[in-house]
C-alpha positions in Angstrom: 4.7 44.4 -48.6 5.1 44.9 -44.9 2.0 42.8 -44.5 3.3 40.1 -46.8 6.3 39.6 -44.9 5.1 39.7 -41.4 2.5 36.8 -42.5 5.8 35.2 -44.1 7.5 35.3 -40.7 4.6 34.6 -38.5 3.9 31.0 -41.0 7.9 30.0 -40.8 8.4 30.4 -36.7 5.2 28.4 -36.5 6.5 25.3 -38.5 9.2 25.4 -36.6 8.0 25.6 -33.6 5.6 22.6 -34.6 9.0 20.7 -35.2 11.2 22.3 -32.0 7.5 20.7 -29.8 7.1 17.6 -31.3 10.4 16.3 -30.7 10.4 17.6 -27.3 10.0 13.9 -26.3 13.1 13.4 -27.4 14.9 15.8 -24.6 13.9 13.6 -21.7 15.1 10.1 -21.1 13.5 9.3 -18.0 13.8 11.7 -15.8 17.5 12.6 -17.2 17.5 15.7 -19.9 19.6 14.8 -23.3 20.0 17.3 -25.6 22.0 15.4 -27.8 18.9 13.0 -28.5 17.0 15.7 -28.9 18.9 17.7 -32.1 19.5 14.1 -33.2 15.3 13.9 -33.8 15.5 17.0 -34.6 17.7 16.0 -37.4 16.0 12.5 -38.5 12.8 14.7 -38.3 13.3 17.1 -40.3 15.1 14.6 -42.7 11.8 12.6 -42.9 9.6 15.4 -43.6 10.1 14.2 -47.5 8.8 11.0 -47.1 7.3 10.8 -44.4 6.4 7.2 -42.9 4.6 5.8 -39.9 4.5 2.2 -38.1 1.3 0.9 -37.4 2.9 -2.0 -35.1 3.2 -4.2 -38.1 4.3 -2.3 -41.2 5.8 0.9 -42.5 3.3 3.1 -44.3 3.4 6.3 -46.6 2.1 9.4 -44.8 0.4 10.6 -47.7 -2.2 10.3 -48.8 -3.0 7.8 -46.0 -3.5 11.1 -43.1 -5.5 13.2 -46.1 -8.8 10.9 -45.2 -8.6 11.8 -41.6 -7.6 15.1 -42.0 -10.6 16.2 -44.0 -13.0 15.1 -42.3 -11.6 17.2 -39.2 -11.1 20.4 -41.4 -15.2 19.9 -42.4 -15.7 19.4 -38.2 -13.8 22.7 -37.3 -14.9 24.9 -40.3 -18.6 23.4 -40.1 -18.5 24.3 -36.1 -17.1 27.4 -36.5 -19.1 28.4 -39.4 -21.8 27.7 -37.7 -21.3 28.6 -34.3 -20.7 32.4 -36.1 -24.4 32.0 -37.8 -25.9 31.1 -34.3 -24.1 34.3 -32.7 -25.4 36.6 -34.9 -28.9 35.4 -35.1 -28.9 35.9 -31.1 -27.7 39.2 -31.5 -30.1 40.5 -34.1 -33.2 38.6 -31.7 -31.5 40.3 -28.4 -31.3 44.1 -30.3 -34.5 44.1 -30.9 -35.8 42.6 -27.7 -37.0 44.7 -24.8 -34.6 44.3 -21.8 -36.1 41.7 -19.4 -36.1 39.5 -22.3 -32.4 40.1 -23.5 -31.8 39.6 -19.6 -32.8 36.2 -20.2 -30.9 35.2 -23.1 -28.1 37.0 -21.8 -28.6 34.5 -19.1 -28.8 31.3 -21.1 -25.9 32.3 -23.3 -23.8 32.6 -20.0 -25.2 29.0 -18.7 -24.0 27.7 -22.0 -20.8 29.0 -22.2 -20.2 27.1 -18.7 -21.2 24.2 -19.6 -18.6 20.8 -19.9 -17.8 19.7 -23.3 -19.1 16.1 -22.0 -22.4 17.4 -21.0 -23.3 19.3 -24.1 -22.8 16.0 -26.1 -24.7 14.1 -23.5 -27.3 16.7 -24.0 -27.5 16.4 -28.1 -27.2 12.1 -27.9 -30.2 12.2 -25.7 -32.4 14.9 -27.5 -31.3 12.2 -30.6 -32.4 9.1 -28.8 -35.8 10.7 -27.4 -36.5 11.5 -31.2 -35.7 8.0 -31.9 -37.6 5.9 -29.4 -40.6 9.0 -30.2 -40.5 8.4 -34.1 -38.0 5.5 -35.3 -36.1 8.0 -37.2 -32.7 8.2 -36.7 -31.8 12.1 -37.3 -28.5 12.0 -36.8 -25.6 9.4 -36.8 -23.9 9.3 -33.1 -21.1 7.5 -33.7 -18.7 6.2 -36.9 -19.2 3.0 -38.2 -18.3 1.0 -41.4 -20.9 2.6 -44.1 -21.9 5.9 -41.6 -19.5 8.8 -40.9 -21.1 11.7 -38.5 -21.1 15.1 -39.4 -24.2 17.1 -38.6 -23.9 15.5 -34.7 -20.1 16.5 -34.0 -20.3 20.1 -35.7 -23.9 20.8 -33.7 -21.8 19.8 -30.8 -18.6 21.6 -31.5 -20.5 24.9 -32.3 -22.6 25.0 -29.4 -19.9 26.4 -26.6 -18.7 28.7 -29.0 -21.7 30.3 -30.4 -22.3 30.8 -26.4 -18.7 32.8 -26.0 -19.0 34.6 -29.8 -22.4 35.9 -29.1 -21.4 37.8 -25.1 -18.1 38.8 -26.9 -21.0 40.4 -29.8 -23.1 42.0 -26.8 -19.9 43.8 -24.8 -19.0 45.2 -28.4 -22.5 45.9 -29.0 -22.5 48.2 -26.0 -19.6 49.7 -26.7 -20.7 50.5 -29.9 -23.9 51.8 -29.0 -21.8 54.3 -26.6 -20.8 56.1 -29.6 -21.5 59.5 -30.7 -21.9 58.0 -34.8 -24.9 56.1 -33.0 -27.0 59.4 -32.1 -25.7 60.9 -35.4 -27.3 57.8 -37.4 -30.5 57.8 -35.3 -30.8 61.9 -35.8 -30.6 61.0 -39.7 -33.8 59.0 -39.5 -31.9 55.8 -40.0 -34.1 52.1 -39.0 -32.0 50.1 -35.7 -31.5 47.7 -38.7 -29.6 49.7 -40.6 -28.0 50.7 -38.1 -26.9 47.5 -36.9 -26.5 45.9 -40.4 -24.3 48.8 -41.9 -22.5 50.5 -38.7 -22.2 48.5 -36.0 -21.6 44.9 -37.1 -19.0 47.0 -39.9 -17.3 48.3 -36.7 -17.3 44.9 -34.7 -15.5 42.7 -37.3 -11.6 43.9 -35.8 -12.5 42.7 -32.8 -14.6 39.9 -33.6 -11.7 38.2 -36.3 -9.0 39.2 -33.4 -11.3 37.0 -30.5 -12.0 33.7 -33.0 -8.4 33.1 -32.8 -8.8 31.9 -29.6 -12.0 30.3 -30.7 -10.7 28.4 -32.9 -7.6 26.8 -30.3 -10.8 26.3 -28.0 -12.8 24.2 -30.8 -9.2 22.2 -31.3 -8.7 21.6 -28.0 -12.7 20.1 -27.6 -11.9 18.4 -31.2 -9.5 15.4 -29.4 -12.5 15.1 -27.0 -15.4 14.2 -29.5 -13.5 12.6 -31.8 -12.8 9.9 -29.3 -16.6 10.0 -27.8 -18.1 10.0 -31.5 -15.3 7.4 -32.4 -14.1 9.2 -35.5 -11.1 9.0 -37.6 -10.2 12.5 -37.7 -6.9 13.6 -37.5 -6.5 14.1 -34.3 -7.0 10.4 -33.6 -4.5 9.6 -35.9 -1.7 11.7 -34.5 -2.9 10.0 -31.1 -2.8 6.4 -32.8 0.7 6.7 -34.7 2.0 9.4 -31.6 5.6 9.8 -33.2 7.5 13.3 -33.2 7.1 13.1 -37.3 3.1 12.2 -37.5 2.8 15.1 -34.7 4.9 17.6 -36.5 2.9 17.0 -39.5 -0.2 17.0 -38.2 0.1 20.2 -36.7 1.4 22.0 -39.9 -1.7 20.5 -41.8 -4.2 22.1 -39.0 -2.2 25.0 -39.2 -2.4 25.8 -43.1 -5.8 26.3 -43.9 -6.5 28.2 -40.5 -3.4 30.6 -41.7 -4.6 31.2 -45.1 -8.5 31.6 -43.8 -7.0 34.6 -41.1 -4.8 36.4 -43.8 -7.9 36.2 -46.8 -10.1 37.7 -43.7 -7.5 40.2 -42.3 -7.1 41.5 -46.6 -10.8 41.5 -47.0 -11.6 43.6 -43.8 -8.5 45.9 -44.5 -10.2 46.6 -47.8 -13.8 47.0 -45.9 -13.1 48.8 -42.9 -9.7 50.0 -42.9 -9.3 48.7 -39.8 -6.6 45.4 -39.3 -7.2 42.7 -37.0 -4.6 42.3 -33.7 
């Protein structure tokens, strides 16, 4: 119950504080502060939120289902980069425990190389590996850029994933050595138990507070680089849209629609690892 309402809070704040931001435009005129304009769009925004509309220079549109296209396609970008940025992580961190340590020094290396690397480059990196394959073969792996009859998927979420497989996978190694610190560790080895197990059942059991608590800020990181390679890869995501049709209302929605499914994912996870571990995430 105390969990419930907490989540029930923590979801309400947020949508508002999605509404009190976007019409933060509305509190400067010039270089003057009203505060009267801004309850006013406070008012007419909160007033549109059931029916919303958007100009498009030309005509008034419905909001729905016209932002649901865009909006998809980003939630199968960040979910597909994340997802996968995870599986990259903890395939480098079952290679690197089993490694001896000159060659985890290495890795530990080129995780720490990638994790400094610009957004920019990292595509540039990925378009040109493409092209190579291209001019090599005449197959066209990947798409690089939307058109009329070609959406990109596998491109953007490579791209997306790479930076934070880098930071989930050094996160994975200081927990890693904490973990090995531990006294259950020796107890575990004494009992004849395989590194495997070890890791499989203890330690990555022991890691997932931390590790759920840290994709938070992930996830804000991947959004953040999501505005960036939707305008490289020209795709009509959603945060294109909100760019195109920048009005407090299309903003205000648009952030409320990220949000959801983010919330939802982090409560399901924060149950399920409850249940697990008996441990909560921060």
């Amino acid at each position: 119950m105390v969990f419930a309402s907490k989540q029930g809070i923590k979801f309400v704040l947020t949508s508002l504080t999605f509404i009190l931001i976007g019409c933060l435009p509305g509190l400067f005129q010039g270089v003057h502060v009203d505060f009267m304009n801004y309850v006013n769009l406070l008012k007419h925004v909160s007033i549109q939120l059931v029916h919303p509309t958007y100009f498009d220079g030309e005509l008034t549109h419905p909001l729905f289902p016209n932002i649901l296209a865009p909006y998809f396609y980003s939630m199968k970008i960040l979910f597909g980069g994340l997802i996968l940025s995870l599986i990259w992580a903890f395939l480098g961190l079952f290679l690197t425990f089993f490694l001896p340590k000159k060659a985890k020094q290495v890795i530990h290396f080129i995780a720490f190389l990638g994790e400094s690397l610009p957004d920019i480059l990292v595509i540039s990196i990925f378009e040109i590996i493409v092209i190579w394959i291209y001019e090599r073969t005449g197959l066209l792996v990947m798409n690089l850029s939307q058109s009329m009859e070609d959406i990109p998927y596998i491109l953007p979420i490579l791209c997306l994933s790479f930076i934070p497989a880098c930071f989930f996978y050094r996160m994975m190694l200081v927990n890693l050595k904490e973990q090995l610190e531990m006294d259950y560790i020796e107890m575990a080895k004494s009992k004849g138990l395989r590194p495997s197990a070890i890791l499989s059942r203890h330690i990555l059991r022991n890691m997932a507070a931390p590790l759920l608590s840290y994709s938070r800020t992930i996830v804000w990181m991947m959004l953040s680089n999501l505005v960036i390679f939707e305008y490289i890869f020209s795709s009509a995501g959603i945060t294109r849209f909100m760019y195109t049709y920048h009005t407090s209302l299309v903003f205000t929605i648009g952030m409320f629609l990220i949000y959801v499914p983010f919330f939802i994912f982090y409560v399901v996870l924060s149950i399920v690892l409850k249940q697990i571990t008996g441990r909560e995430a921060l």
